[in-house]
C-alpha positions, -999 to +999 in steps of 0.1 A: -519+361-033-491+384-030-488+420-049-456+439-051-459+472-035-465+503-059-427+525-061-441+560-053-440+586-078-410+607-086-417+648-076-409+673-104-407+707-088-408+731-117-399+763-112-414+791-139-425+830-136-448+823-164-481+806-161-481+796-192-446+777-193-459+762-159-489+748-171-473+735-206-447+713-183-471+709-157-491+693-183-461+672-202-454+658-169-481+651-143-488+613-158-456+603-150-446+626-120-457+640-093-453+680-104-453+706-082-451+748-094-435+774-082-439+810-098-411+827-084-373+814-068-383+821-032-413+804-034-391+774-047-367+776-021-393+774+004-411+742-012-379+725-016-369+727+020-404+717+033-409+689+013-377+681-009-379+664-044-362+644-065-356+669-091-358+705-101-367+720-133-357+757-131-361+785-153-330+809-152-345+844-164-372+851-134-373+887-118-362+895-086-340+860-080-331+846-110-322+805-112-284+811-115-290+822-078-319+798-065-292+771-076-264+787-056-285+788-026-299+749-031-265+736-036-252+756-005-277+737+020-267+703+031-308+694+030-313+703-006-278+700-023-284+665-036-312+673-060-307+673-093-308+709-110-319+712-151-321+746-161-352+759-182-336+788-204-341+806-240-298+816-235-282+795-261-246+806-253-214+793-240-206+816-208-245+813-202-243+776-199-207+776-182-220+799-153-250+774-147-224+745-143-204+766-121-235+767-097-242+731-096-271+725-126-268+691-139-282+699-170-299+725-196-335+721-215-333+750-239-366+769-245-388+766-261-391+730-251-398+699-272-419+677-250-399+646-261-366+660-252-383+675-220-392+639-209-361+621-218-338+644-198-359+643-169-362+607-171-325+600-174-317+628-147-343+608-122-324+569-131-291+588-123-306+599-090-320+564-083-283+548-088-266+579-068-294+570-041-286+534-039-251+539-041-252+562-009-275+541+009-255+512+002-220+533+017-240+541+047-248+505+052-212+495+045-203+518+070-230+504+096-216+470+091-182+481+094-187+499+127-206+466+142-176+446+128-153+470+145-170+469+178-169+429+175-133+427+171-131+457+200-148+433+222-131+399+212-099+415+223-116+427+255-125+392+263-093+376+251-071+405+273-096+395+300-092+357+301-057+359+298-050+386+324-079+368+346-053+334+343-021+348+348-037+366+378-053+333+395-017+318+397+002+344+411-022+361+443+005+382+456+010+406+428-026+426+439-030+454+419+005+449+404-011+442+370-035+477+373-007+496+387+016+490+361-007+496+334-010+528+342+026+536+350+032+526+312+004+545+300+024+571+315+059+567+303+045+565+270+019+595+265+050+616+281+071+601+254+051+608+228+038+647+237+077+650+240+081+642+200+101+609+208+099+578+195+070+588+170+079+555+149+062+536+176+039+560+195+005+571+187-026+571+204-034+543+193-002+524+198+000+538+231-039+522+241-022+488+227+009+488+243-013+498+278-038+472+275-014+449+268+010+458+300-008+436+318+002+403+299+040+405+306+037+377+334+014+358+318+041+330+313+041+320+349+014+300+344+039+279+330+059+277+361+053+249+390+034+263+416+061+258+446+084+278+423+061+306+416+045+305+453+079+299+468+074+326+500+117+324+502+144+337+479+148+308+449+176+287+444+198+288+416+178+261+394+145+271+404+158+311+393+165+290+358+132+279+357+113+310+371+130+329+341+114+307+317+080+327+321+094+354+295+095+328+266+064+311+277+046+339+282+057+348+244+050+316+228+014+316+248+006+347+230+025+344+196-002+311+194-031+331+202-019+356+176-021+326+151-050+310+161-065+349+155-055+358+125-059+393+110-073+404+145-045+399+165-026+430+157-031+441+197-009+407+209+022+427+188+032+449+217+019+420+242+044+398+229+072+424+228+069+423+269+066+394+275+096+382+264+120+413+269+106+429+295+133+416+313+161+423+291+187+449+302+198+482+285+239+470+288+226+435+274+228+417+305+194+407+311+171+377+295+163+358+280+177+372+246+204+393+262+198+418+241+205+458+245+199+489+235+175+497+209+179+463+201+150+457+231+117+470+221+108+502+235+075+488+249+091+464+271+118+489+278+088+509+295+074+477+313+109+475+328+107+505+345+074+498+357+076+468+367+108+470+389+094+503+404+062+487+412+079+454+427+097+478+447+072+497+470+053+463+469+049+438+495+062+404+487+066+371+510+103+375+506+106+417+512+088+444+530+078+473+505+107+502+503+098+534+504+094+559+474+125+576+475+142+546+480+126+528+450+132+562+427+170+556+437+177+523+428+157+534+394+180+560+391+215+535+395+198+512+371+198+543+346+222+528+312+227+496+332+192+476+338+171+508+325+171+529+291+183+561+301+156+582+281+124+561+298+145+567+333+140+604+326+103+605+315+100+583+350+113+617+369+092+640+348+062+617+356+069+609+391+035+627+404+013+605+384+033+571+397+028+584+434-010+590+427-014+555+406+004+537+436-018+558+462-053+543+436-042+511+433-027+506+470-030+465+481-052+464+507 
């Protein structure tokens, strides 16, 4: 046979200067309670910080700290500030009564005390506690749960990122450390943006985090593409150029379906999808496959742009030998208003230490 486990008693720390007003509560409470006394406020102070209980019942005229000030100093620790606070106290008038609200008492019991009303107001004052108790414990769970829930949705993105990042990179196993490399570069481009007070509709921390771990994705269409197309060591003919430009919508769709198939938790695909479709587009409107311009394209594949030609630049490739830094920053710089937004162009100079020592990390081997 089963018993249910005996709820411990509620503690009563009453706090008098007078034996006898300690022994009559004392006595009016110890059956249901368990009571503990305190003749004086320091001596109350130090009980309830040692062993805290779950309410107080304090008499306010006491020499040498009075309870006006034993409250103050209970609400003003962390430890202690939770417990209910009923004042003991022969003062029948308004200001009395308004300064021990202004302290933090719950509650006044006037003197003397009526042993009915006595119990009843510490009873109520101890099922208010219970619910404020449960309610607080119940928050802090909430809060538990939500932080696991967080860190699973941190992690499903982790593994989505990963397998898709992993795929794109198994076709394509020239690009090396392209994909790392130009990660950071618009990690780059972007904090710069943002510490310069520009384009603070898009960029945040957080945005910026997206929009880096998401870089990686904007050739994840070429999966699409026929392997003696993509792996072609030569320059491509006009209709396999066709086809090889198809990537940017296939690469959009791929994700724009793994958005769907995941619901509220795709928000992190947004920016992924924004490259890889546009991160080709030009700033005169020349590029694909929307041929859009401007602002038009969104400013996270505007920064991929820069990145991405810069890095295919300096990089080795079965068709070209790498070019040389100053050689790459140049032809950046004659894109500038033409295949590049003129503002990301700049934050590329102002950054162009942290691109050399990225490139000089992440060197192919």
């Amino acid at each position: 046979m089963t018993t249910t486990p005996i709820a411990p008693l509620a503690t009563v720390l009453v706090v008098d200067d007078a034996p006898a007003n300690l022994s009559l509560l004392a006595g009016l409470l110890n059956r249901l309670y368990r009571v503990k006394l305190a003749a004086s406020g320091a001596k109350a102070l130090e009980i309830a910080r040692r062993d805290r209980p779950d309410l107080i019942l304090l008499d306010v005229m006491m020499p040498e700290m009075d309870g006006y000030e034993v409250c103050r100093r209970l609400k003003a620790d962390p430890a202690t500030a939770g417990i209910p606070v009923l004042f003991l106290t022969a003062m029948s008038q308004v200001e009395d009564e308004t300064r021990g609200f202004e302290v933090g008492a719950a509650d006044f019991i006037h003197k003397p005390v009526s042993p009915p009303i006595v119990q009843a107001r510490v009873r109520t004052h101890l099922q208010i506690k219970t619910y404020q108790d449960e309610l607080i414990d119940r928050a802090e769970w909430l809060e538990r749960e939500l932080a696991k829930r967080l860190t699973q949705v941190d992690q499903l993105r982790e593994a989505t990122l990963h397998v898709m990042i992993s795929f794109a990179e198994f076709r394509d196993e020239d690009t090396g450390h392209h994909v790392k490399r130009t990660q950071e570069y618009v990690r780059t481009l972007a904090q710069h943006l943002y510490e310069q007070g520009r384009h603070l509709d898009v960029l945040n921390p957080e945005s910026i985090d997206h929009i880096a771990r998401s870089a990686p994705l904007h050739d994840v269409g070429k999966v699409a593409i026929p392997d003696h197309i993509l792996l072609k060591p030569g320059r491509h003919t006009p209709e396999e150029t066709v086809i090889m430009r198809t990537h940017a919508m296939h690469g959009w769709e791929m994700l724009r379906r793994a958005a769907e198939r995941l619901g509220e938790h795709a928000d992190f695909l947004t920016y992924a999808m924004q490259i890889a479709r546009a991160h080709h587009e030009r700033w005169d409107g020349t590029g694909y496959p929307d041929g859009l311009q401007g602002e038009a394209i969104p400013l996270a594949a505007r920064l991929m742009s820069v990145a991405d030609v810069y890095d295919a630049l300096i990089s080795r490739r079965p068709y070209k030998i790498p070019f040389a830094h100053e050689e790459a920053v140049r032809l950046i710089d004659e894109g500038s208003g033409h295949h590049f937004d003129p503002e990301v162009v700049a934050a590329f100079h102002a950054t162009i230490d942290q691109f050399r020592s990225i490139a000089d990390t992440w060197r192919d081997a």
